[in-house]
PAKEDREN-100020 format. One line per field, with one value per atom (N, C-alpha, C, O): residue number from 1; residue in three letters; atom name; x, y, z. Coordinates in Angstrom, 3 decimals, padded with zeros to 6 digits. Layout:
REM PAKEDREN-100020
num <- [NUM / ...]
residu <- [ALA / ...]
atome <- [CA / ...]
x <- [X / ...]
y <- [Y / ...]
z <- [Z / ...]
This chain:
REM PAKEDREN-100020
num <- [1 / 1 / 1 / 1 / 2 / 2 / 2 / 2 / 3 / 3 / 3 / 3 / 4 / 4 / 4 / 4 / 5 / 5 / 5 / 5 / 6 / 6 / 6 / 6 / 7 / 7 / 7 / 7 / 8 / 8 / 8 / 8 / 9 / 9 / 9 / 9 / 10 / 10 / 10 / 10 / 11 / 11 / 11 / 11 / 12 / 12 / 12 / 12 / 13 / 13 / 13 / 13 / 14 / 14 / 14 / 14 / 15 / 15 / 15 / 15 / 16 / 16 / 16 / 16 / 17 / 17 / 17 / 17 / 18 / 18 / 18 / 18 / 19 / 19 / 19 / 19 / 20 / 20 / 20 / 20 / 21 / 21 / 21 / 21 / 22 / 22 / 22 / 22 / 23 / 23 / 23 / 23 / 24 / 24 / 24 / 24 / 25 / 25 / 25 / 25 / 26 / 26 / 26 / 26 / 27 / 27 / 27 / 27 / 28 / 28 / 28 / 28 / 29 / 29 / 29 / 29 / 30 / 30 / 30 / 30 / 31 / 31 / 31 / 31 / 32 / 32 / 32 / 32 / 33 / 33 / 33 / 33 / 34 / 34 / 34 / 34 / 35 / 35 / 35 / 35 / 36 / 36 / 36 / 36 / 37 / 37 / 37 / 37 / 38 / 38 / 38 / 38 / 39 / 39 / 39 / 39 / 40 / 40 / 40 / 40 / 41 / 41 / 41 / 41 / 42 / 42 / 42 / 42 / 43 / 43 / 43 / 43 / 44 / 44 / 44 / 44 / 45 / 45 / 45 / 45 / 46 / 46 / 46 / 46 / 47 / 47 / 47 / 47 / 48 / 48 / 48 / 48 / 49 / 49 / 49 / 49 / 50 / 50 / 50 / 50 / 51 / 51 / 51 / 51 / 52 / 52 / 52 / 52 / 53 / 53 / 53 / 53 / 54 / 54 / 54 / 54 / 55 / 55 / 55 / 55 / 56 / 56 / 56 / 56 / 57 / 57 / 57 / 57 / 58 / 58 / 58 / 58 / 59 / 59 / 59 / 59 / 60 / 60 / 60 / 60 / 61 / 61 / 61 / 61 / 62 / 62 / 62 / 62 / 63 / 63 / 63 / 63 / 64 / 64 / 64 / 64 / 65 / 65 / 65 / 65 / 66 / 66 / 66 / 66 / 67 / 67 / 67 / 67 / 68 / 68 / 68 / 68 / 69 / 69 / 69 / 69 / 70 / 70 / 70 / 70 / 71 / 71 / 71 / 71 / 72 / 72 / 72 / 72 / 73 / 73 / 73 / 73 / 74 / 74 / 74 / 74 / 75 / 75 / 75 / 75 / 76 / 76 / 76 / 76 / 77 / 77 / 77 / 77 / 78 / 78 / 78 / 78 / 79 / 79 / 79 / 79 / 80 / 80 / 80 / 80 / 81 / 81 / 81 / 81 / 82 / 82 / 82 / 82 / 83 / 83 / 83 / 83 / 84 / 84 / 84 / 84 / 85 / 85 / 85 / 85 / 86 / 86 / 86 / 86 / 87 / 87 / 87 / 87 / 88 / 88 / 88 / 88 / 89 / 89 / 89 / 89 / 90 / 90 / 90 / 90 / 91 / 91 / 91 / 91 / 92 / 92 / 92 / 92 / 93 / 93 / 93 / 93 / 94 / 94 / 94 / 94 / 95 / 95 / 95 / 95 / 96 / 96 / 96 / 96 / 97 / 97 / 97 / 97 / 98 / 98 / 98 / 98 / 99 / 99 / 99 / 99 / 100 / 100 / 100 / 100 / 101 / 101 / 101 / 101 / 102 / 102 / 102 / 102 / 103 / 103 / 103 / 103]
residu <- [UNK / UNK / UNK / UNK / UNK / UNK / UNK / UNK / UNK / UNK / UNK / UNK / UNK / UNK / UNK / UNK / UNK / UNK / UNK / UNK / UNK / UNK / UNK / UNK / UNK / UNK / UNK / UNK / UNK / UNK / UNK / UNK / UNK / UNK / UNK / UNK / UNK / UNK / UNK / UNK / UNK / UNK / UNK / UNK / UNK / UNK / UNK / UNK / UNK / UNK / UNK / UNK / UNK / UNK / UNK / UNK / UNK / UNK / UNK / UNK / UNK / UNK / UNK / UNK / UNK / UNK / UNK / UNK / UNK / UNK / UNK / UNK / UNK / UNK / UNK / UNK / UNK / UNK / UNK / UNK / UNK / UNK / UNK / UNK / UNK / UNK / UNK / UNK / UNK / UNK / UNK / UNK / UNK / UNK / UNK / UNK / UNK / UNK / UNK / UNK / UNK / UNK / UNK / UNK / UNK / UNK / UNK / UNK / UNK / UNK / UNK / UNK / UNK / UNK / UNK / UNK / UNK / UNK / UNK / UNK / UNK / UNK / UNK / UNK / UNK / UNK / UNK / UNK / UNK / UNK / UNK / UNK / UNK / UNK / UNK / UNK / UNK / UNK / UNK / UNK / UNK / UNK / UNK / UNK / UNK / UNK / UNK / UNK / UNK / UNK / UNK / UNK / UNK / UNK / UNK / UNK / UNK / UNK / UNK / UNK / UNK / UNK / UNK / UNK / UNK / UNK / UNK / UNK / UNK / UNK / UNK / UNK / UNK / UNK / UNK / UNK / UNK / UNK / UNK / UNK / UNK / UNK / UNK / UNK / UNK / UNK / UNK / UNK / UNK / UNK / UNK / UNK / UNK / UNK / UNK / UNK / UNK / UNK / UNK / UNK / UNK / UNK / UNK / UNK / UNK / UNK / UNK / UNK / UNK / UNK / UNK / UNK / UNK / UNK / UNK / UNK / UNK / UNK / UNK / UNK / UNK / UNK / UNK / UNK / UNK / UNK / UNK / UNK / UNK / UNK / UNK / UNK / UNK / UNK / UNK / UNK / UNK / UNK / UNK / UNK / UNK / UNK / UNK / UNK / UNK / UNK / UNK / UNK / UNK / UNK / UNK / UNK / UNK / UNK / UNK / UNK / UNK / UNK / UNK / UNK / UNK / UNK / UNK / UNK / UNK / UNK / UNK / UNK / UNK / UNK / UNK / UNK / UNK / UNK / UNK / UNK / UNK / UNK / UNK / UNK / UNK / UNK / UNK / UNK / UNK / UNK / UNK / UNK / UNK / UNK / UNK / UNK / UNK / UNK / UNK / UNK / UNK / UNK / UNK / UNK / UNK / UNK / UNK / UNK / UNK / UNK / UNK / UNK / UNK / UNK / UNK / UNK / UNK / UNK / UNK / UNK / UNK / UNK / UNK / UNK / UNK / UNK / UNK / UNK / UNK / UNK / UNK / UNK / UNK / UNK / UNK / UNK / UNK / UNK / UNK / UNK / UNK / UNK / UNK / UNK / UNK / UNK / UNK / UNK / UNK / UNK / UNK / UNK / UNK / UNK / UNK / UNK / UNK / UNK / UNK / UNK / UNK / UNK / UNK / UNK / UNK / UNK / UNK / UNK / UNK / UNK / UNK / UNK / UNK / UNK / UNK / UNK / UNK / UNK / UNK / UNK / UNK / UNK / UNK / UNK / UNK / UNK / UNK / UNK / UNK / UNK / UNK / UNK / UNK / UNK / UNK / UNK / UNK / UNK / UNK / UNK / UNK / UNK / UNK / UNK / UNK / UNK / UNK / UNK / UNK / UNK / UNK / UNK / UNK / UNK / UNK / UNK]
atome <- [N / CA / C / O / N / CA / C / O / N / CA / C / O / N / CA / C / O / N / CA / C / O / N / CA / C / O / N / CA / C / O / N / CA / C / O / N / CA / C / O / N / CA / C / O / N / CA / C / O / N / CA / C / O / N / CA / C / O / N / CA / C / O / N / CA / C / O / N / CA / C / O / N / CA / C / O / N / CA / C / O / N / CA / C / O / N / CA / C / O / N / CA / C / O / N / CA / C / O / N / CA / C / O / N / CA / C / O / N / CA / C / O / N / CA / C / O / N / CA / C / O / N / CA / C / O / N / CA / C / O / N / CA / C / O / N / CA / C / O / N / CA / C / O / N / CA / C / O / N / CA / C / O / N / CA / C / O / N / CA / C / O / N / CA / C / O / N / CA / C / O / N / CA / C / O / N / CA / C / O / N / CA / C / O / N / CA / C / O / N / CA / C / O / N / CA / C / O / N / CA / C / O / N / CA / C / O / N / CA / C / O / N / CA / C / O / N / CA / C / O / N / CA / C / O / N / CA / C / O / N / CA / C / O / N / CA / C / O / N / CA / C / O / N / CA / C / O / N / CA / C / O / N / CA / C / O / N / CA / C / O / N / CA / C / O / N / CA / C / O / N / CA / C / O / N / CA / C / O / N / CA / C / O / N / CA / C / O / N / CA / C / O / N / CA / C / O / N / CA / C / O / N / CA / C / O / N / CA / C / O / N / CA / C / O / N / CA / C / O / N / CA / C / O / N / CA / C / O / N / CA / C / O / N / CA / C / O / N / CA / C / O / N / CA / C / O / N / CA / C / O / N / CA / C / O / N / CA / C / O / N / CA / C / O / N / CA / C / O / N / CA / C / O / N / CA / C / O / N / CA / C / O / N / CA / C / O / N / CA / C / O / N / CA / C / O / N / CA / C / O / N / CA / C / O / N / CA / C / O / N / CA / C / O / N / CA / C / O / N / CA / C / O / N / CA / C / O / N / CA / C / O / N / CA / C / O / N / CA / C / O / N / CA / C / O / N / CA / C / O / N / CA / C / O / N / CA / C / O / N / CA / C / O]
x <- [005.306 / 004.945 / 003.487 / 003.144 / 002.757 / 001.166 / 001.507 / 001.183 / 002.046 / 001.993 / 001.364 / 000.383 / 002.552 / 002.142 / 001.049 / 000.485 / 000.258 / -000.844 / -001.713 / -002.397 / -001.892 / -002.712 / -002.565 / -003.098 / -002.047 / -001.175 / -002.046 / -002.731 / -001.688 / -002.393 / -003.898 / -004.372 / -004.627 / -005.994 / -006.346 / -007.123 / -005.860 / -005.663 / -006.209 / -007.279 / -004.752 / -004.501 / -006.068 / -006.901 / -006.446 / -007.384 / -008.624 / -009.178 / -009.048 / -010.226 / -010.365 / -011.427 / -008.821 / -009.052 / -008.801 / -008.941 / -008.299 / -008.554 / -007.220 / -007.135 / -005.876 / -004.880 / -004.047 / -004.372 / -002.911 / -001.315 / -000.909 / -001.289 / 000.585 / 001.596 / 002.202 / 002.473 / 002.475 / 002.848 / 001.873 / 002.378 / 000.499 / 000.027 / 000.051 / 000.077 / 000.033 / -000.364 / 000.832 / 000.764 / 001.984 / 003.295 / 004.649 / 005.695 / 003.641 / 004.253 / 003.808 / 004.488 / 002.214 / 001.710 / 001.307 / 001.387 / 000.979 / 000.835 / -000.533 / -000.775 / -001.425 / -002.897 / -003.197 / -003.216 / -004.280 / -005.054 / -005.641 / -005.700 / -006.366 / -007.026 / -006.089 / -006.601 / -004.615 / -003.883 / -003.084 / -002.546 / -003.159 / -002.372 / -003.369 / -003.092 / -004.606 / -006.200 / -005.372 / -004.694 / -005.535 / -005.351 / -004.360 / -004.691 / -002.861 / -001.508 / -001.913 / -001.333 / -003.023 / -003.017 / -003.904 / -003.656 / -004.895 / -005.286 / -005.012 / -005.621 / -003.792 / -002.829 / -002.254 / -002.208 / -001.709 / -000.743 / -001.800 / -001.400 / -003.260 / -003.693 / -003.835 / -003.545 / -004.404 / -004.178 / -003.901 / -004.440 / -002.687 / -001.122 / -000.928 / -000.686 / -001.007 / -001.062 / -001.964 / -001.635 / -003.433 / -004.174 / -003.943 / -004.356 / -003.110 / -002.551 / -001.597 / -001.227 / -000.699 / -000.252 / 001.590 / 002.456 / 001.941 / 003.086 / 003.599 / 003.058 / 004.415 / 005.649 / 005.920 / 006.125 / 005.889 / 006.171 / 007.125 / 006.560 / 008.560 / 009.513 / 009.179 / 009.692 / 008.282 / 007.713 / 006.695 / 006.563 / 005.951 / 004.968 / 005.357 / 004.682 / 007.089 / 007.627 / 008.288 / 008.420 / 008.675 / 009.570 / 008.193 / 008.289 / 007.337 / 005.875 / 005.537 / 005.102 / 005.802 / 004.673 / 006.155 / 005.888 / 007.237 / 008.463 / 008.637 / 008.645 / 008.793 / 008.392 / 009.423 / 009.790 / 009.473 / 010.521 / 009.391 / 008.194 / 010.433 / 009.410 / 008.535 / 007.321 / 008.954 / 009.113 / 007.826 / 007.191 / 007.444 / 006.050 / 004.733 / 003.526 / 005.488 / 004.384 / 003.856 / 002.652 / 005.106 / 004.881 / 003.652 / 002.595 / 003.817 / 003.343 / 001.499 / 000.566 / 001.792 / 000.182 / -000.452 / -001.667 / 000.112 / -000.293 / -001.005 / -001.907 / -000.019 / -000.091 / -000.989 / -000.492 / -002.464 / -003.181 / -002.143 / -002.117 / -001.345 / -001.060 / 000.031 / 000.350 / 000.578 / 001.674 / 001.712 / 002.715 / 000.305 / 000.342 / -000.081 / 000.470 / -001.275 / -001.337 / -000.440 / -000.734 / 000.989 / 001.981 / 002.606 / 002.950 / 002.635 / 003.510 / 002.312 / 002.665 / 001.203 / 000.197 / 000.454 / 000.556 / 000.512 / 000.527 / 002.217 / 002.480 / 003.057 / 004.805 / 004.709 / 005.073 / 004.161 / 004.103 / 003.551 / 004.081 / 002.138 / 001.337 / 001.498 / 001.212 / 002.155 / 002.887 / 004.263 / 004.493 / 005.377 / 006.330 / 006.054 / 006.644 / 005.073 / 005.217 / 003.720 / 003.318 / 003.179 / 002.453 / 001.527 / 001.691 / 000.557 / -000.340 / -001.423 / -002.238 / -001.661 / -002.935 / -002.950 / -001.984 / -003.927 / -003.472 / -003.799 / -003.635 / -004.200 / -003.786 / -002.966 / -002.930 / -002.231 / -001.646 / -002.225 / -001.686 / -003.426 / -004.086 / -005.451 / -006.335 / -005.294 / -006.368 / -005.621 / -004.402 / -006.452 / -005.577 / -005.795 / -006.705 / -004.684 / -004.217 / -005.098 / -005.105 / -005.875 / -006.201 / -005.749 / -005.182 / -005.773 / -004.644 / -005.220 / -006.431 / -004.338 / -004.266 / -004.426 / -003.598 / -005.702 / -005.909 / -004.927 / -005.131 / -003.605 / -002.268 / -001.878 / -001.538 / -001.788 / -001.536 / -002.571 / -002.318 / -003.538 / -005.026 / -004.173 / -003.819 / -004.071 / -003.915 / -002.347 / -001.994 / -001.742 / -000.171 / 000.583 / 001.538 / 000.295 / 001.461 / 002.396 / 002.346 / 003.035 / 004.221 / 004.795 / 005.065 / 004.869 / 005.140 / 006.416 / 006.630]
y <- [002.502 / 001.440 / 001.631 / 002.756 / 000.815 / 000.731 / 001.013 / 002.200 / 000.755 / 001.348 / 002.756 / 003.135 / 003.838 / 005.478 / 005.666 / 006.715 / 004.582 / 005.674 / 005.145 / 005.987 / 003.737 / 003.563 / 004.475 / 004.381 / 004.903 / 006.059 / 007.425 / 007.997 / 007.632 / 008.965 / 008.693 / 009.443 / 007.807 / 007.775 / 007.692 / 008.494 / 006.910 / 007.126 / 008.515 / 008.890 / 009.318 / 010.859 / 011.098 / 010.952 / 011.515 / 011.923 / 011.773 / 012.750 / 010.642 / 009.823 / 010.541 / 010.858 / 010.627 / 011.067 / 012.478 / 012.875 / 013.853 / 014.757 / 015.410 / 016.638 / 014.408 / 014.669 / 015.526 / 015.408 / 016.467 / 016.459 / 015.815 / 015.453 / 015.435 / 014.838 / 014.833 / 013.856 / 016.236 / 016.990 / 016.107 / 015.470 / 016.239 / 015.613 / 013.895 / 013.220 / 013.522 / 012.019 / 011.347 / 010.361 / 011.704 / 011.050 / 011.649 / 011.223 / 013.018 / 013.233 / 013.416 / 013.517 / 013.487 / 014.354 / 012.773 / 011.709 / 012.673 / 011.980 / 012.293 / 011.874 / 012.884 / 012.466 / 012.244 / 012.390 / 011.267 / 009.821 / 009.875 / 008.821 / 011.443 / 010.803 / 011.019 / 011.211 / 011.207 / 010.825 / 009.484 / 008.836 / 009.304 / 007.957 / 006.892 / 006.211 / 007.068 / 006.021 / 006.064 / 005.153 / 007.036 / 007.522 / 006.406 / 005.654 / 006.398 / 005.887 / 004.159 / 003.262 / 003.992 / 002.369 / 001.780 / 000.666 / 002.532 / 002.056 / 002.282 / 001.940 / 003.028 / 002.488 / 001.600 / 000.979 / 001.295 / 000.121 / -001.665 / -002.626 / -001.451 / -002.501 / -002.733 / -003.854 / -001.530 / -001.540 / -001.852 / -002.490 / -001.418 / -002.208 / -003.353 / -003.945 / -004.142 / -005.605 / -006.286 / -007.327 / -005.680 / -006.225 / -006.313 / -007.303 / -005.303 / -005.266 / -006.008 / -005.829 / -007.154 / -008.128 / -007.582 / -008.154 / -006.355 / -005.554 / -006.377 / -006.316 / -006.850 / -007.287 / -006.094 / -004.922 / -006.482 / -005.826 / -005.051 / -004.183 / -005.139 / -004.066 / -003.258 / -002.143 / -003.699 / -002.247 / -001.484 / -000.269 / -002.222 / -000.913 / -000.197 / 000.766 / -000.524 / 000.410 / 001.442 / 002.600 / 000.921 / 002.037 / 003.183 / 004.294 / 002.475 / 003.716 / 004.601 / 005.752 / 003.893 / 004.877 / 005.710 / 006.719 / 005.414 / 006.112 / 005.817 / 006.655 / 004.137 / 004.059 / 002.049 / 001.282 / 002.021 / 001.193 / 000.004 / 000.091 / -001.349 / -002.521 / -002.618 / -002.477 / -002.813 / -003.465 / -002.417 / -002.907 / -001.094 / -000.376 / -000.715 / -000.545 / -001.267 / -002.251 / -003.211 / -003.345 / -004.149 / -005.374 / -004.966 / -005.592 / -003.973 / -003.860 / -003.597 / -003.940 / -002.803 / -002.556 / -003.703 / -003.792 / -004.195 / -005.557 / -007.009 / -007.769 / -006.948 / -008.126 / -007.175 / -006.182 / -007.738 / -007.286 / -008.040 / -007.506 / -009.449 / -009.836 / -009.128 / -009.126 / -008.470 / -007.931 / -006.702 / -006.020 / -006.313 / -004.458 / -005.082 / -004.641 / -006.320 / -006.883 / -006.850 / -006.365 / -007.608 / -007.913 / -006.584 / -006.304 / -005.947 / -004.303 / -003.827 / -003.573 / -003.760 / -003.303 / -003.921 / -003.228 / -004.951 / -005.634 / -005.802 / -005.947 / -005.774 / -005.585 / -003.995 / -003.824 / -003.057 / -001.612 / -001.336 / -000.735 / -001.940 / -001.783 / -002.471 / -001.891 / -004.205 / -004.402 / -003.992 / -004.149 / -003.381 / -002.669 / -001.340 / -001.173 / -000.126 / 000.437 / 000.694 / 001.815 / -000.344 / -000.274 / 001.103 / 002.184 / 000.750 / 002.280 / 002.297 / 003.190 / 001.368 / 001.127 / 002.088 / 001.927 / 002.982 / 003.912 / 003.188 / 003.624 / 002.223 / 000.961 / -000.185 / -000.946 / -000.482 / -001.749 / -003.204 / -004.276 / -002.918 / -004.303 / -004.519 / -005.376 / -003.695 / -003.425 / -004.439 / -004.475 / -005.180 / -006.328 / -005.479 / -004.702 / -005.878 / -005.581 / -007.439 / -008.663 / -005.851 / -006.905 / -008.266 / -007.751 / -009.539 / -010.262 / -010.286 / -010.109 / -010.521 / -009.848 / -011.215 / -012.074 / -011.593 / -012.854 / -013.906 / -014.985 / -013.524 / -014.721 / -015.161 / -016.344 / -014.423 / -014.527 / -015.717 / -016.217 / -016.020 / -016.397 / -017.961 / -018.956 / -017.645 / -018.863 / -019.754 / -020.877 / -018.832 / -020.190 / -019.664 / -020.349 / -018.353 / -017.599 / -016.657 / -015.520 / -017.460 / -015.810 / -014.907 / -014.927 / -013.790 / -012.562 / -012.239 / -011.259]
z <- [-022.955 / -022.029 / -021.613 / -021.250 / -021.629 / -020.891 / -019.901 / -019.869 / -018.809 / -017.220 / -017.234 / -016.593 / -018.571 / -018.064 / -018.557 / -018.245 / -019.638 / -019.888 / -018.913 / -018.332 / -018.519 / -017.284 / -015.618 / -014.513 / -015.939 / -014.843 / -014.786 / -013.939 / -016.034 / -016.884 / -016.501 / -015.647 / -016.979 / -016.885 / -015.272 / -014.754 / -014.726 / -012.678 / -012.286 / -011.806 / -012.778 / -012.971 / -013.257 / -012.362 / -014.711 / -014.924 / -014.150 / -013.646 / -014.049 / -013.587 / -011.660 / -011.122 / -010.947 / -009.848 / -009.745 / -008.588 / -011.022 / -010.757 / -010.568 / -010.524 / -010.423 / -009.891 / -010.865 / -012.046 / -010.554 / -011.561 / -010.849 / -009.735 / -011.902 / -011.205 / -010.063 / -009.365 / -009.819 / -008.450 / -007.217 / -006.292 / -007.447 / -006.353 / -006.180 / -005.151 / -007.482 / -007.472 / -007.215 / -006.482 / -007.701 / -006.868 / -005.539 / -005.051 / -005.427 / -004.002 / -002.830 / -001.809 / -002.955 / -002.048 / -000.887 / -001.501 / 000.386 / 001.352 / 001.809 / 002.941 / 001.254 / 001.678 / 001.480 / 000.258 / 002.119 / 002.024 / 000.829 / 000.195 / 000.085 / -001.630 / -002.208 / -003.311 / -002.418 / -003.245 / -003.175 / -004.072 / -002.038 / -001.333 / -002.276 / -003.263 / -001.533 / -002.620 / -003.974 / -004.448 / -004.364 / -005.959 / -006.568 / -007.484 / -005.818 / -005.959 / -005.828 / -006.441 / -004.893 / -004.574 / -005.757 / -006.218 / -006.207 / -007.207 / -008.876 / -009.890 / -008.613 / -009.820 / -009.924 / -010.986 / -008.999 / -008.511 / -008.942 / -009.599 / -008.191 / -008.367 / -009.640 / -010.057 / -010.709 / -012.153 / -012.850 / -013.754 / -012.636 / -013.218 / -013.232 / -014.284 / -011.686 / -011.460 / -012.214 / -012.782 / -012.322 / -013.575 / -014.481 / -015.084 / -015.179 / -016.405 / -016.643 / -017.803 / -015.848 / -016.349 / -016.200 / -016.863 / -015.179 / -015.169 / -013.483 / -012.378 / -013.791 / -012.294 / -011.339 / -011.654 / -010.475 / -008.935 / -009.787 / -010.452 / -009.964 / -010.764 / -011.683 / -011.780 / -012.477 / -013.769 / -013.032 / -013.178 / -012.211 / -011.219 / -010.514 / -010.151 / -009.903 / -009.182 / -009.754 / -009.358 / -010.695 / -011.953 / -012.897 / -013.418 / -012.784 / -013.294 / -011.977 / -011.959 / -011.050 / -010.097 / -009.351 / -008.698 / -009.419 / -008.871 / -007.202 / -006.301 / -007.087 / -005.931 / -005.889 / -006.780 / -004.658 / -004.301 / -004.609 / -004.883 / -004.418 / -005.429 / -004.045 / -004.194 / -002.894 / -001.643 / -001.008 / -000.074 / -001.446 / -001.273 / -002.396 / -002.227 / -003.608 / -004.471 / -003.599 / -003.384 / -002.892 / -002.471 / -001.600 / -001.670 / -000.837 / 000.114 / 000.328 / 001.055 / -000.794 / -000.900 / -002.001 / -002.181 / -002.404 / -003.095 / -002.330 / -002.683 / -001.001 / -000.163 / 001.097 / 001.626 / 001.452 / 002.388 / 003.944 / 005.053 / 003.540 / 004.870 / 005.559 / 006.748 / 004.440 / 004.931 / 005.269 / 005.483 / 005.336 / 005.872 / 007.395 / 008.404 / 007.479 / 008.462 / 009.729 / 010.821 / 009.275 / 010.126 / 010.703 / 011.851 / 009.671 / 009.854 / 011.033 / 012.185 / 010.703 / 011.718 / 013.250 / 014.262 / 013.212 / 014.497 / 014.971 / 016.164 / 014.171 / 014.689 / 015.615 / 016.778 / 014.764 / 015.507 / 016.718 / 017.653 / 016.641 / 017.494 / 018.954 / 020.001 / 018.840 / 019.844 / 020.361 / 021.560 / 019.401 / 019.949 / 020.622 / 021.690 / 020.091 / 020.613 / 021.606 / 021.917 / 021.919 / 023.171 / 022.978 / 023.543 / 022.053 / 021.703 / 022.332 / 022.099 / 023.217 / 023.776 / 025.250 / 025.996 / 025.629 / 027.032 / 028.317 / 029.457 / 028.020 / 029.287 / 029.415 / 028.448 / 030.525 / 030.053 / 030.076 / 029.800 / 030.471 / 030.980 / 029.604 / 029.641 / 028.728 / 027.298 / 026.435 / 026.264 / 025.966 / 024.919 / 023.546 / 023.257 / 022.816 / 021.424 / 020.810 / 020.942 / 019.905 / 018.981 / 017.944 / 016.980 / 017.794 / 017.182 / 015.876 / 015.741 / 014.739 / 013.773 / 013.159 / 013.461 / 012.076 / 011.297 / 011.328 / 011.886 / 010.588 / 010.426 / 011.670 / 011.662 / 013.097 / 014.040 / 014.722 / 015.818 / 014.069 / 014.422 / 013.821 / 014.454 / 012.464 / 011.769 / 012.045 / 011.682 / 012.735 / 013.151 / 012.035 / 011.669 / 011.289 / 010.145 / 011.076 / 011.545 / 011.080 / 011.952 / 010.893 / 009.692 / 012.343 / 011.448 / 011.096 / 010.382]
């Protein structure tokens, strides 16, 4: 399948093994993982074959695929759990929120 060798070259190009590039959770391997993913999507591979190459649920493809939807997740969190250390500090509104797209 093209997915692994575009995978492979990811790998190479950022320095990674496997070990790091599909388990590890810091931010230059996380980079590493997102721009396989966009890769792939260039390469003409469905949300389901990028999730089955990179070993990863379709719905975390979706995710880093769609900028609006890290958006919403950003702003669902940030107004549930009240991260701001004042209560009277406005939470920033988040583009779609701007445009009449609910979240």
């Amino acid at each position: 399948m093209k997915g692994y060798k575009l995978v492979r070259s990811v790998m190479a190009e950022h320095r990674l093994g496997e070990e790091d590039f599909f388990k590890s959770k810091r931010q230059e391997h996380l980079s590493a993982r997102i721009d396989a993913i966009k890769r792939l999507k260039a390469a003409g591979l469905n949300h389901c074959e990028i999730a089955l190459v990179m070993r990863r649920d379709r719905s975390t493809v979706r995710y880093w695929l769609k900028p609006d939807m890290r958006a919403r997740k950003i702003y669902r969190v940030a107004t549930s759990r009240r991260r701001s250390t004042s209560p009277e500090a406005p939470l920033a509104v988040p583009p779609f929120v701007q445009q009449g797209i609910s979240p």
